[in-house]
C-alpha positions as CSV (number, residue, x, y, z in Angstrom):
1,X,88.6,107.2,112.6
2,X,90.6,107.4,116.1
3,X,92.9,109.8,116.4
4,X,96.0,108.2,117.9
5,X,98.4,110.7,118.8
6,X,99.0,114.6,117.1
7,X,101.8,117.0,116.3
8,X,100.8,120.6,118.4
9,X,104.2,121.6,117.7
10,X,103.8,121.3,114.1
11,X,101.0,123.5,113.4
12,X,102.9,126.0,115.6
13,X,106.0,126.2,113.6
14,X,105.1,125.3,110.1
15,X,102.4,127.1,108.2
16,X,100.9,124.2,106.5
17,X,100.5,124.0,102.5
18,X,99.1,120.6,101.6
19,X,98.0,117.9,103.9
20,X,98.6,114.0,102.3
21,X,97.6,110.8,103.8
22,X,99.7,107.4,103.8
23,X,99.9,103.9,105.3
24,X,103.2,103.1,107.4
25,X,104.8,100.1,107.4
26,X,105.2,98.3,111.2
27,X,105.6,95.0,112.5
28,X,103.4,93.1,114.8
29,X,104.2,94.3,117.8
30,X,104.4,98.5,116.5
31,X,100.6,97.8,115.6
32,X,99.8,96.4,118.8
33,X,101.7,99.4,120.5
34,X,100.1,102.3,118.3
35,X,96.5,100.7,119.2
36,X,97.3,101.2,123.3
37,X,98.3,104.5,122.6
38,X,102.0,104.5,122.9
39,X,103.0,106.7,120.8
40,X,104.9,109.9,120.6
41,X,105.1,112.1,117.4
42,X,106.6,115.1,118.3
43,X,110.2,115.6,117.1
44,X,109.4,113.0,114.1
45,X,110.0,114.2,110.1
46,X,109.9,112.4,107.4
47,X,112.4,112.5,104.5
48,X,112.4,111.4,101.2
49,X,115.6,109.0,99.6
50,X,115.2,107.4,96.2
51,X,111.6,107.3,95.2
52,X,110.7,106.4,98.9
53,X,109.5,108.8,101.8
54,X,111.2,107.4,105.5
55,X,109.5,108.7,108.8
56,X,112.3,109.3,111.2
57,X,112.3,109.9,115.4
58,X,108.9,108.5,115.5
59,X,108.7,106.9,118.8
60,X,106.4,103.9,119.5
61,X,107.3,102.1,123.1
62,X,107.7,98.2,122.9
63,X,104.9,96.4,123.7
64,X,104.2,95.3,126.8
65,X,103.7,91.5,126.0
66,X,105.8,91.2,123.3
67,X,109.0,89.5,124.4
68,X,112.0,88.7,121.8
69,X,110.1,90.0,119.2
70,X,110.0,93.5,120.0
71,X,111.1,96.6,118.0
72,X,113.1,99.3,118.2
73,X,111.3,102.5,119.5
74,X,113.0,104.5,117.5
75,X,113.5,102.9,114.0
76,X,113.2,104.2,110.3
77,X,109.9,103.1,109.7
78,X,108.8,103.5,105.0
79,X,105.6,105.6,103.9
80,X,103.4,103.8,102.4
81,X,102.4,106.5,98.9
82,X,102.2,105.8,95.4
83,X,104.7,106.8,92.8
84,X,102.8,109.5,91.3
85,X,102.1,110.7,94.9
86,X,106.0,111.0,95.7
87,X,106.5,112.5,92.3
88,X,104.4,115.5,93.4
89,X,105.9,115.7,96.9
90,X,109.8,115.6,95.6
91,X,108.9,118.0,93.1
92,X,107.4,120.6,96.0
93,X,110.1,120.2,98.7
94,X,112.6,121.2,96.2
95,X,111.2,124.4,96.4
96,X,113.0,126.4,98.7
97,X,112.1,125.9,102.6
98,X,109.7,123.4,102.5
99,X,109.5,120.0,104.2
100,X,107.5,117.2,105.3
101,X,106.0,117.1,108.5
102,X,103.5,114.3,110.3
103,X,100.9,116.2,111.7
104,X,98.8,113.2,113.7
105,X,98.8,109.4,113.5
106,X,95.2,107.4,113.6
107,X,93.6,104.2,112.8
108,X,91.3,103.7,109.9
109,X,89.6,100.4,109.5
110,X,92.1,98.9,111.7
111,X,94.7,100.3,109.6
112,X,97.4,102.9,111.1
113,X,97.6,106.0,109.0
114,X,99.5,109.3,108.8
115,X,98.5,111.9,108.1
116,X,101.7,114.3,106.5
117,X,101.8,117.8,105.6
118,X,103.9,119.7,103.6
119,X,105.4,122.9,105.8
120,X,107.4,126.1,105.6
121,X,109.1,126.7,108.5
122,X,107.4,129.8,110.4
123,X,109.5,133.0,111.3
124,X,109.9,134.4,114.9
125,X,107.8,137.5,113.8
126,X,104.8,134.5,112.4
127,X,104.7,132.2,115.5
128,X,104.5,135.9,118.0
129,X,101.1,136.5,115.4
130,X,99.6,133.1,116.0
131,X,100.4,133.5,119.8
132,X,98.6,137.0,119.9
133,X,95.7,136.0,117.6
134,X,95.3,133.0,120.1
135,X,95.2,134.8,123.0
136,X,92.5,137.8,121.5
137,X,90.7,134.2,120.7
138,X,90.7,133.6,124.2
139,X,89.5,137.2,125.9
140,X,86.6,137.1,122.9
141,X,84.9,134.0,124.1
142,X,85.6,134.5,127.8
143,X,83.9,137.9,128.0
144,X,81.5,135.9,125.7
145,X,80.8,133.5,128.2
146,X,80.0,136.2,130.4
């Protein structure tokens, strides 16, 4: 498994509930792209519209040697899950303040995967906790290190 690119920001403001893996569906020259590395998931969400989760602001740059047939960078790209697995996912979003947030993008057997988590948004008061429990982290294995 190589990780391909990751969400920091994600972990930051979501407190994470369930973690789900899925294909994506790309063209040729996305593929191509995602495998140099060129590939930015930070403001990227995913959303789900009739039976069918859609990953949207996920930028992948056009390839370098790919002429006519590029893509768009910023295109509505389909997740690929199965039924029962979107069954389970529309039926937790619904809940109240949850959404669905790509966390890191990889290939697996030469096959680009996401991996998607389902997220409450974090409150001011949350993200200063992480920040000081990060930092105590920090001053614990630096006087450790001494």
């Amino acid at each position: 498994m190589e990780i391909v690119a990751t969400n920091k920001k994600a972990r930051f403001n979501y407190e994470i509930i369930e973690k789900i893996e899925s294909g994506i569906s790309l063209k040729g020259t996305e593929v191509k792209s995602v495998r140099n590395k060129n590939v930015s998931i930070g403001e990227s969400y995913a959303q789900i519209k009739e039976n069918e989760v859609f990953l949207h602001n996920l930028h992948i740059s056009p390839y370098e040697q790919g002429n006519r047939e590029n893509h768009d960078p910023v295109r509505v790209r389909k997740l690929l899950l199965h039924k029962q697995e979107i069954k389970k996912l529309v039926s937790k979003i619904q809940l109240k303040g949850l959404s669905l947030v790509p966390l890191s993008i990889y290939l697996r057997k030469g096959k680009v995967k996401i991996e998607l988590a389902v997220g409450r948004g974090k409150r001011l008061v949350d993200k200063r906790e992480s920040i000081k429990k990060r930092t105590i982290e920090r001053e614990i294995s630096r006087i450790v290190k001494k």
